[in-house]
C-alpha positions as CSV (number, residue, x, y, z in Angstrom):
1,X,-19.8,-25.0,0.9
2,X,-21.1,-21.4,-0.3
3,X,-24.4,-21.9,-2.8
4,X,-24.6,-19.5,-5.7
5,X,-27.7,-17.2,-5.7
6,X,-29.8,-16.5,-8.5
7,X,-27.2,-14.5,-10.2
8,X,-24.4,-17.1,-9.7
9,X,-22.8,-15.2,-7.2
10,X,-21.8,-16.9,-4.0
11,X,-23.3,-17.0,-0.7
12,X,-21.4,-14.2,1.0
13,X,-22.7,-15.0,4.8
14,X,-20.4,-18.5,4.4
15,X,-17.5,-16.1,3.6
16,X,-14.1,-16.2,5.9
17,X,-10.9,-14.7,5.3
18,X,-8.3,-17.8,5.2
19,X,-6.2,-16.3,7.6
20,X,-8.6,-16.6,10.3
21,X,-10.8,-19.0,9.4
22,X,-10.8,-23.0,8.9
23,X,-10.7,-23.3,5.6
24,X,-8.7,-26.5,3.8
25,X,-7.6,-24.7,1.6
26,X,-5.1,-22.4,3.4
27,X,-3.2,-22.9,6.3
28,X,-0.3,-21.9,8.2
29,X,2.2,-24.0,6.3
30,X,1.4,-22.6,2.9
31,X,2.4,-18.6,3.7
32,X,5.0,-17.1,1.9
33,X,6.4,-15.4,4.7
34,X,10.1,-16.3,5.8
35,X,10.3,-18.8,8.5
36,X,11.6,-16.6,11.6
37,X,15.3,-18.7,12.4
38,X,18.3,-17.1,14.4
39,X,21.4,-16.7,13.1
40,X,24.6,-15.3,15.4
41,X,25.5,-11.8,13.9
42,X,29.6,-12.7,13.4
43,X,31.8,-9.7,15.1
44,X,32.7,-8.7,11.0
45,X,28.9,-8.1,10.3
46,X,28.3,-5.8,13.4
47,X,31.2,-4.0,12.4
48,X,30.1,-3.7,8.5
49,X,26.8,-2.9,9.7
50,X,28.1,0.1,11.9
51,X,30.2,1.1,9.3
52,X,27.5,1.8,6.5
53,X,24.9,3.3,8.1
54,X,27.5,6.0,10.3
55,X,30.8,6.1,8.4
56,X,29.4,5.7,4.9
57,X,25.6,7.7,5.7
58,X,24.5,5.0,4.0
59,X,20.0,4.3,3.5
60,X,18.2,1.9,5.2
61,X,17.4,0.2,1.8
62,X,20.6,0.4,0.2
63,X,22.1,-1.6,4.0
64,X,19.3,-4.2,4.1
65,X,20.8,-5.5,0.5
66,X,23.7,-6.0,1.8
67,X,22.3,-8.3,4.7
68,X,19.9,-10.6,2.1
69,X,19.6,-13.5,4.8
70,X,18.2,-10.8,7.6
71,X,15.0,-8.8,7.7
72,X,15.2,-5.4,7.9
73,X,13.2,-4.9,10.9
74,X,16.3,-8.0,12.6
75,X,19.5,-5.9,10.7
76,X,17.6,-2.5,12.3
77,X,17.0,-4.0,15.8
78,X,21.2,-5.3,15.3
79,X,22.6,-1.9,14.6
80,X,20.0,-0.2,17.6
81,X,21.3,-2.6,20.0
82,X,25.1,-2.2,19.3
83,X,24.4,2.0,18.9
84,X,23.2,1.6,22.3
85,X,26.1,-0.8,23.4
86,X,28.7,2.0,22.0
87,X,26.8,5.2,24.0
């Protein structure tokens, strides 16, 4: 692995991020990221979901606690798609 130099720093030329390099010390497995699954928005949650964000004027923020099993960027995409469905 990387050699110290003379004042016991290490060999920066050896150096590569984890994410893209080899290194057994990190890999895919260990990220703390959320495992991407897919879960069936239920016809109650679509209607919850419309109803914060234009009946109540509700935040981004304040709807995405409300959803704590869905990203934001998934309960965003839901409400897009059935805004569009309603046009």
């Amino acid at each position: 692995m990387g050699e110290e130099d003379e004042d016991g720093d290490k060999d920066a030329s050896e150096y590569t991020p984890y994410a893209i390099g080899s290194s057994k010390e990190f890999s895919r497995d260990d990220m703390r990221c959320r495992q991407r699954t897919h879960k069936s928005w239920l016809e109650s949650d679509e209607e919850r979901l419309l109803s914060y964000r234009d009946k109540m004027g509700m935040e981004w923020k304040d709807i995405f606690e409300r959803f704590p099993d869905r990203s934001a960027g998934a309960v965003k995409l839901r409400y897009y798609t059935l805004y569009k469905k309603d046009s």
